[in-house]
C-alpha positions as CSV (number, residue, x, y, z in Angstrom):
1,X,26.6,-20.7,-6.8
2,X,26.3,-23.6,-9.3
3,X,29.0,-23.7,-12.0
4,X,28.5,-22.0,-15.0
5,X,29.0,-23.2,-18.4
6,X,31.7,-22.0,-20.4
7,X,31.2,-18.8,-21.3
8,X,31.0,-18.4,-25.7
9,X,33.0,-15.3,-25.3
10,X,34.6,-13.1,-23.1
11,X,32.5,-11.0,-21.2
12,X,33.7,-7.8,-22.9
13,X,33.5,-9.4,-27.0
14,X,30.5,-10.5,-26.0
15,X,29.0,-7.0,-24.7
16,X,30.6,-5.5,-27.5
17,X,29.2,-7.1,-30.2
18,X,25.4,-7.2,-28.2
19,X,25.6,-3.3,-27.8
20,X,26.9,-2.9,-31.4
21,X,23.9,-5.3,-32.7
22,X,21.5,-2.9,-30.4
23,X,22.4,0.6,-31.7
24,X,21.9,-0.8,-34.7
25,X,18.5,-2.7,-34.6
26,X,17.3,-3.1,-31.0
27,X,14.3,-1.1,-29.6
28,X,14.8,2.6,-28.6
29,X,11.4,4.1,-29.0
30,X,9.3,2.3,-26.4
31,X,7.1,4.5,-24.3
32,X,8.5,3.4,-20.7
33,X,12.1,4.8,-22.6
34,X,10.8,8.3,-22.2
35,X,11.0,9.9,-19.1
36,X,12.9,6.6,-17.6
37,X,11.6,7.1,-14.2
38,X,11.3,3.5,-11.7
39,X,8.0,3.6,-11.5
40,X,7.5,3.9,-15.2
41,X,9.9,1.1,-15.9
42,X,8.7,-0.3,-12.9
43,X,4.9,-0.8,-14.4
44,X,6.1,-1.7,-18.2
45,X,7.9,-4.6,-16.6
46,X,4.9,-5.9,-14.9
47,X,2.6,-5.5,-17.6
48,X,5.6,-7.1,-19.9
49,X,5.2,-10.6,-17.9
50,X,4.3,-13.3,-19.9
51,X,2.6,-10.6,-22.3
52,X,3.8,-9.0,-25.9
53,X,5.3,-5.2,-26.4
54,X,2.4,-4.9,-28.6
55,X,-0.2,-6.0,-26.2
56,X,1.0,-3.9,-23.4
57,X,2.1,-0.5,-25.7
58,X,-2.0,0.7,-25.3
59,X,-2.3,-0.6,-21.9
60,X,1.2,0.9,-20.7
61,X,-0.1,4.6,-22.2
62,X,-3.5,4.3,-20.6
63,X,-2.4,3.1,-17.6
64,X,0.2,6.1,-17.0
65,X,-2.6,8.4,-18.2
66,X,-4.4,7.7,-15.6
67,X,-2.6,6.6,-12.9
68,X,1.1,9.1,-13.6
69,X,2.7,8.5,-10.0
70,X,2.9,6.2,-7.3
71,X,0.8,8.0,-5.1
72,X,-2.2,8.0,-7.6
73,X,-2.1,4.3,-8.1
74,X,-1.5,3.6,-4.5
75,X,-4.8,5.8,-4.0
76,X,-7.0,4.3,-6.2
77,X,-9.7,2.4,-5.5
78,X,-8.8,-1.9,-6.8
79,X,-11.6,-1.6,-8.9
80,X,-10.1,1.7,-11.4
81,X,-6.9,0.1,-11.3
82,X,-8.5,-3.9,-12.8
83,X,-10.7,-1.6,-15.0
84,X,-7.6,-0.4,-17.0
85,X,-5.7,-4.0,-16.5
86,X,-9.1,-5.6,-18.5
87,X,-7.8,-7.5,-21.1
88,X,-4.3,-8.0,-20.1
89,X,-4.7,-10.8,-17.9
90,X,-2.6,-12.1,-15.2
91,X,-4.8,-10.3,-12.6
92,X,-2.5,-11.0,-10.2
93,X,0.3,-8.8,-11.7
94,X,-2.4,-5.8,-11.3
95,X,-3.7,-6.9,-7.0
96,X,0.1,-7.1,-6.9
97,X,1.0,-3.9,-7.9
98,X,-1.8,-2.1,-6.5
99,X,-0.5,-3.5,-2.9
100,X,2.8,-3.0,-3.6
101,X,1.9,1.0,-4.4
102,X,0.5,1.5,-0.9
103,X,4.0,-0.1,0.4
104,X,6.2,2.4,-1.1
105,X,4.1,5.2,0.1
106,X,3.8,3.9,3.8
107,X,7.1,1.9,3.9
108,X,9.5,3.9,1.6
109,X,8.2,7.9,1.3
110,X,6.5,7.7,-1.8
111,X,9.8,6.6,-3.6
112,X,10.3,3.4,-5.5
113,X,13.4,1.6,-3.5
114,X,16.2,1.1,-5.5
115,X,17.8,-1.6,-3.2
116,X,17.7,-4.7,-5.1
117,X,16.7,-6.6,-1.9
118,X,14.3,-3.9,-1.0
119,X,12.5,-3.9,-4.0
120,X,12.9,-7.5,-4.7
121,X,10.5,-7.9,-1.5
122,X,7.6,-6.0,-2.9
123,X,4.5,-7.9,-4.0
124,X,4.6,-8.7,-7.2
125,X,8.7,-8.2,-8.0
126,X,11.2,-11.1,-7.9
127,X,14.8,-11.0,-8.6
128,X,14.8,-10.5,-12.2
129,X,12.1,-7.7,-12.5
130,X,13.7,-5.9,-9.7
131,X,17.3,-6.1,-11.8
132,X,15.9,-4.8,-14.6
133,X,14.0,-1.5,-12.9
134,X,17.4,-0.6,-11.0
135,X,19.5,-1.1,-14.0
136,X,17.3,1.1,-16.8
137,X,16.2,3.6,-14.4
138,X,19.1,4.3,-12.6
139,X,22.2,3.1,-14.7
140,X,23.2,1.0,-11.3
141,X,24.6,-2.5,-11.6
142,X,22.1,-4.7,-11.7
143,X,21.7,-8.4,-13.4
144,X,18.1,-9.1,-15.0
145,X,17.3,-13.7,-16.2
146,X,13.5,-12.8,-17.8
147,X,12.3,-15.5,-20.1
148,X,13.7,-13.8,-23.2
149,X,17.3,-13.9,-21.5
150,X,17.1,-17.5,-20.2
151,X,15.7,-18.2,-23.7
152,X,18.8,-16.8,-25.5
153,X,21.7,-18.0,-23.0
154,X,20.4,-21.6,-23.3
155,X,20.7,-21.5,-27.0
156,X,24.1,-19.9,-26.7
157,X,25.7,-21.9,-24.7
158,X,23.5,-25.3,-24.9
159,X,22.4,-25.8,-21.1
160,X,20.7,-28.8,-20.6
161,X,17.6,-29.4,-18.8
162,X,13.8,-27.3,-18.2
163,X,15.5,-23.5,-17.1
164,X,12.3,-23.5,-14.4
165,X,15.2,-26.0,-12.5
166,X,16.9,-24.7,-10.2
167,X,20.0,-26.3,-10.7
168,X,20.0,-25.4,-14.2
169,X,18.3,-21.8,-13.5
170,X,21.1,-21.4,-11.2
171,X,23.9,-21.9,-13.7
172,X,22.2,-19.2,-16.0
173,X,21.9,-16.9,-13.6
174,X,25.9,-17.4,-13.4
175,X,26.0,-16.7,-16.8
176,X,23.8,-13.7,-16.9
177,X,25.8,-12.3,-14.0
178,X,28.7,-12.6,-16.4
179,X,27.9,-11.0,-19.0
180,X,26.0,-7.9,-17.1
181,X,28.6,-4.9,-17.8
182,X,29.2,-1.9,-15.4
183,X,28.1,0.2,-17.9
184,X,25.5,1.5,-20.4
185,X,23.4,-0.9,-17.7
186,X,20.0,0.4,-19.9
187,X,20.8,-0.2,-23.5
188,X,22.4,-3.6,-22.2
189,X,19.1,-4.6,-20.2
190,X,16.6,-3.9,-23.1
191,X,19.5,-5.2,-25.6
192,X,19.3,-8.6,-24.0
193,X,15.3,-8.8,-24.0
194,X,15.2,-7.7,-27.3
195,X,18.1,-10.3,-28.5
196,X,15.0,-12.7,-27.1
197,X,12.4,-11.3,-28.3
198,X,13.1,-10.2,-32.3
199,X,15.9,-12.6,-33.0
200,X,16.1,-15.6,-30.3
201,X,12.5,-15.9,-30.7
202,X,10.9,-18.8,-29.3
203,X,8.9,-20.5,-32.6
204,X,11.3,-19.2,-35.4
205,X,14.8,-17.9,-34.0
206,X,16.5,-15.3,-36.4
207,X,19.9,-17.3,-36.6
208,X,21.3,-15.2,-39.6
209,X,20.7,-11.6,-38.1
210,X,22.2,-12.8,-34.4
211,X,25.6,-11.4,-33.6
212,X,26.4,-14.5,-31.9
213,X,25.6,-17.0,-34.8
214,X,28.9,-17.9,-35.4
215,X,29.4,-19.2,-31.3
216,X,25.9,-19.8,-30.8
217,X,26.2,-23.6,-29.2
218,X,22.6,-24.6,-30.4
219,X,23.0,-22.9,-34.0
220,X,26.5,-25.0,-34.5
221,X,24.6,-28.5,-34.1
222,X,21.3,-27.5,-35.8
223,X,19.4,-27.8,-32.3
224,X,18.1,-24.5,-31.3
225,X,14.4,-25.7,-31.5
226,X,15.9,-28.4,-28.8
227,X,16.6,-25.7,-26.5
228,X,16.0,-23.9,-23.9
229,X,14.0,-27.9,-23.2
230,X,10.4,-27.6,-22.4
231,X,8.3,-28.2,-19.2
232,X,7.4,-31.6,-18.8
233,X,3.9,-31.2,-19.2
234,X,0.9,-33.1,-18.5
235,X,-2.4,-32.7,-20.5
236,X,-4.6,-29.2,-19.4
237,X,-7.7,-30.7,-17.1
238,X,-10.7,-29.5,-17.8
239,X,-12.8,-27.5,-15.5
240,X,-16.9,-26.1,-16.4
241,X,-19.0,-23.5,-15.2
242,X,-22.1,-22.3,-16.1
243,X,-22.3,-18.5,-16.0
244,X,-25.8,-16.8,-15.6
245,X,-26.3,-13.6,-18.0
246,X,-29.8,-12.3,-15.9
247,X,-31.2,-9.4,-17.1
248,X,-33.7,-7.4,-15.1
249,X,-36.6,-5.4,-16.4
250,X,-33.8,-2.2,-17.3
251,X,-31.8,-4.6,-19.4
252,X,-29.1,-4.4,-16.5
253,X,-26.9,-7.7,-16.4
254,X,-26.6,-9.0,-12.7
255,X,-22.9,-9.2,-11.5
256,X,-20.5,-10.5,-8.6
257,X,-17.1,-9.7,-7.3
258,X,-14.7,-12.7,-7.5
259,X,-13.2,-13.4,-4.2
260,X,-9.7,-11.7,-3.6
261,X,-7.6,-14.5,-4.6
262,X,-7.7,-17.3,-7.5
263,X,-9.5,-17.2,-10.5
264,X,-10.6,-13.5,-11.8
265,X,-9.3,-12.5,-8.3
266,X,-10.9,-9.6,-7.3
267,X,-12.7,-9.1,-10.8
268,X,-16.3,-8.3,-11.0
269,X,-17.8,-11.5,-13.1
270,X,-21.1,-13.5,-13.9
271,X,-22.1,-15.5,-11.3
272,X,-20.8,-18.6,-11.9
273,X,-21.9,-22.3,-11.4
274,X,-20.7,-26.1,-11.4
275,X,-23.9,-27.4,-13.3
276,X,-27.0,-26.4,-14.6
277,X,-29.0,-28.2,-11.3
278,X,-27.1,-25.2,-8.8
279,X,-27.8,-22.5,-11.1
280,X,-31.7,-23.5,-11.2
281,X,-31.2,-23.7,-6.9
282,X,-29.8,-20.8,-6.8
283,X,-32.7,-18.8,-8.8
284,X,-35.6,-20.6,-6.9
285,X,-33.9,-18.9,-3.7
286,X,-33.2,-15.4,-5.1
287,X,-34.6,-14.8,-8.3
288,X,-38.0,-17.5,-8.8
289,X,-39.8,-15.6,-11.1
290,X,-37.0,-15.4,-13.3
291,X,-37.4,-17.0,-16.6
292,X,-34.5,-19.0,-18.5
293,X,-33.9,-18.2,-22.3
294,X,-32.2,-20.6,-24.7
295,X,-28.8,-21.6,-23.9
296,X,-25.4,-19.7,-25.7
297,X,-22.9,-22.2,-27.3
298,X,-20.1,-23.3,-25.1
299,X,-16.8,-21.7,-25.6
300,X,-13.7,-22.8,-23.9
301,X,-11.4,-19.9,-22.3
302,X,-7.5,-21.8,-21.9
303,X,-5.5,-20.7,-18.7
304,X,-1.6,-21.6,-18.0
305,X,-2.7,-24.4,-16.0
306,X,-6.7,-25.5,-16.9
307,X,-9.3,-25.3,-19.8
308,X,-12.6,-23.9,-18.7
309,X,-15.4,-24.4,-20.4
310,X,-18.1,-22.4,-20.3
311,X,-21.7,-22.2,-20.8
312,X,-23.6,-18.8,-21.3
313,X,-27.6,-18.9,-19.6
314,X,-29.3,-15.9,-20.6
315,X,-32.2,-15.3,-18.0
316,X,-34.5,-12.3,-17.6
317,X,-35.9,-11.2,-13.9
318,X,-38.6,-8.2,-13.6
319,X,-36.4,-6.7,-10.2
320,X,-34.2,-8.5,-7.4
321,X,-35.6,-7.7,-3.6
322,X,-31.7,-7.6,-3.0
323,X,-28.6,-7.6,-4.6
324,X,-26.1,-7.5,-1.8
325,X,-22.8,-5.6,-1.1
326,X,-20.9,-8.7,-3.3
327,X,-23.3,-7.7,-6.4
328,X,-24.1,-5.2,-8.5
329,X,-26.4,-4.4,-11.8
330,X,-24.4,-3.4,-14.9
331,X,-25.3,-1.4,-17.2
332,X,-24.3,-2.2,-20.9
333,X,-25.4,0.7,-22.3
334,X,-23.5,2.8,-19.9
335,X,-21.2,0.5,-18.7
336,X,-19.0,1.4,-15.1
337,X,-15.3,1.6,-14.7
338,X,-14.6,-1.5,-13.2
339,X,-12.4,-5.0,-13.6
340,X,-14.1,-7.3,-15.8
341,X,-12.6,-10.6,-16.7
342,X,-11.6,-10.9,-20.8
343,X,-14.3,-13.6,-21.6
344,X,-16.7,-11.5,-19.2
345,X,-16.0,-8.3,-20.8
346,X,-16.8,-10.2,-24.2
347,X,-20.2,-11.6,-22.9
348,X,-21.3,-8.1,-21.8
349,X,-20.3,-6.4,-25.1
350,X,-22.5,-9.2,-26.8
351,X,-25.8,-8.3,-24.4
352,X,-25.2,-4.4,-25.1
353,X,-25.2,-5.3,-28.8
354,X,-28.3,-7.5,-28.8
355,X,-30.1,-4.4,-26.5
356,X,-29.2,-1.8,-29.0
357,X,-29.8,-3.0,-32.5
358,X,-32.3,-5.1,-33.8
359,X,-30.2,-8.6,-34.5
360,X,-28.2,-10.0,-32.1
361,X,-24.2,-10.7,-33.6
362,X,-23.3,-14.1,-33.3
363,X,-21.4,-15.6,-31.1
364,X,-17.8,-16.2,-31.2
């Protein structure tokens, strides 16, 4: 293990004053609190990568709704489960957890392991995630480093250096290990991502409310919008696609399943070009009677890693002689249950509007 900084406070003071600082102000009325089962926590801490309490609160409820066990999501088809994930983003997190469903019911009896390795090893859940379903669904021992965490203990004690390191990820996962008491494992879990996420925030951190302000490393020099240090990051590249909104004679809007992995993995989408040239090739092979409408404006849908910019060609086709098992028409008006990419999703609400009223909203 790498060495660890030195600690603010001993682990004890500084579980003290964190669990004090929690029963007073932390978060105790989350859904995924109620009936604190691992596969409930299990799911909120999947949705809850990368994404907002806020965001996932109506995603979280729908989700259990519908899907209330293990054995009903490992059952589903992909499609119901992307359906209610719609929006969310991170697709991956959803194919991951949908896999990692039909794993626990063939590899562990329908019962979410509560082995750290174990579950670790499921698509999906690393180290940290893992941690934190053992520790608030079963009170065991278990140490959680989420971005809110790493966030607050580089503040706290000044580390140095991107946390993504592992050198420095490694000394913070000293710390975290710490810290972690051997009891009241839940409160002190969702106490430490909610130290991150209401007060250690990453724009504006609450210095004056924090129970550690007067230790706080980062606070003492005036640097805690220095730390934790960023990625080095080089400029987004740009990627564009043209995606084809055709229409046949029902007002149906042709779509295609996204290959299983990568972009929109496994998502039902547009069909989607690199220029304007292959979309026209493309029609004079399957659809040549079809008949190109005026151009949408270009809008530009950021990712984690690329820009894409994209540009909306409405078309209209009387009938297709074949769609194909990788296509399907959709049906605005009555749309199906299935996984639809956020900027997809958008485009499709925009055609159902146009259909059904007599002006078309504009767009974006």
């Amino acid at each position: 293990m790498r060495e660890m900084p030195t600690p603010i406070l001993p682990a004890e003071v500084f579980q003290q004053r964190l669990l004090a600082w929690f029963d007073a102000h932390g978060r105790h009325d989350l859904p995924w609190h109620t009936q604190r089962t691992p596969y409930r926590v299990w799911v909120s801490e999947i949705m809850l990568q990368q994404t907002q309490v806020t965001t996932v609160i109506p995603y979280f409820e729908r989700f259990m709704s519908r899907f209330p066990e293990v054995n009903s999501l490992a059952e589903a088809e992909q499609d119901a489960v992307l359906h209610l994930w719609t929006g969310l983003g991170y697709y991956a997190r959803a194919r991951h957890m949908h896999r990692a469903a039909g794993v626990i019911m063939s590899e562990h009896d329908g019962e979410v392991p509560m082995e750290l390795e174990a579950l670790a090893a499921l698509p999906g859940i690393g180290r940290s995630t893992a941690g934190a379903i053992i520790a608030q669904s079963s009170e065991k021992r278990a140490v959680i480093l989420d971005g809110n965490v790493k966030r607050s203990l580089t503040r706290l004690h000044a580390v140095e250096g991107w946390p993504g390191r592992p050198v420095v990820e490694g000394r913070l996962w000293a710390l975290a290990e710490y810290y972690t008491p051997h009891y009241r494992l839940a409160d002190y879990t969702q106490a430490m991502m909610d130290l991150g996420a209401l007060l250690c925030r990453r724009g504006k951190p609450d210095c004056p409310r924090c129970p550690f302000h007067d230790v706080c490393l980062a606070h003492a020099h005036g640097e805690e919008r220095r730390f934790p240090e960023s990625r080095p990051r080089k400029p987004l590249p740009i990627r564009t696609t043209v995606m084809l909104l055709l229409q046949d004679a029902q007002g149906r809007v042709l779509l295609e399943r996204r290959p299983p992995s990568g972009l929109w993995g496994g998502l039902w989408s547009l069909p989607q070009f690199d220029d304007r040239a292959a979309l026209r090739s493309w029609l004079d092979t399957n659809a040549p009677s079809a008949e190109l409408e005026a151009p949408w404006p270009d809008f530009t849908h950021v990712f984690s890693h690329f820009r894409l910019e994209v540009s909306p060609q409405p078309a209209r086709v009387e009938a297709l002689d074949s769609v194909g098992e990788a296509r399907r028409w959709f049906d605005t008006q009555a749309p199906d249950s299935i996984g639809l990419a956020a900027p997809v999703k958008a485009l499709l609400e925009r055609i159902g509007s146009c259909e059904s009223s007599t002006s078309c909203p504009a767009p974006w």
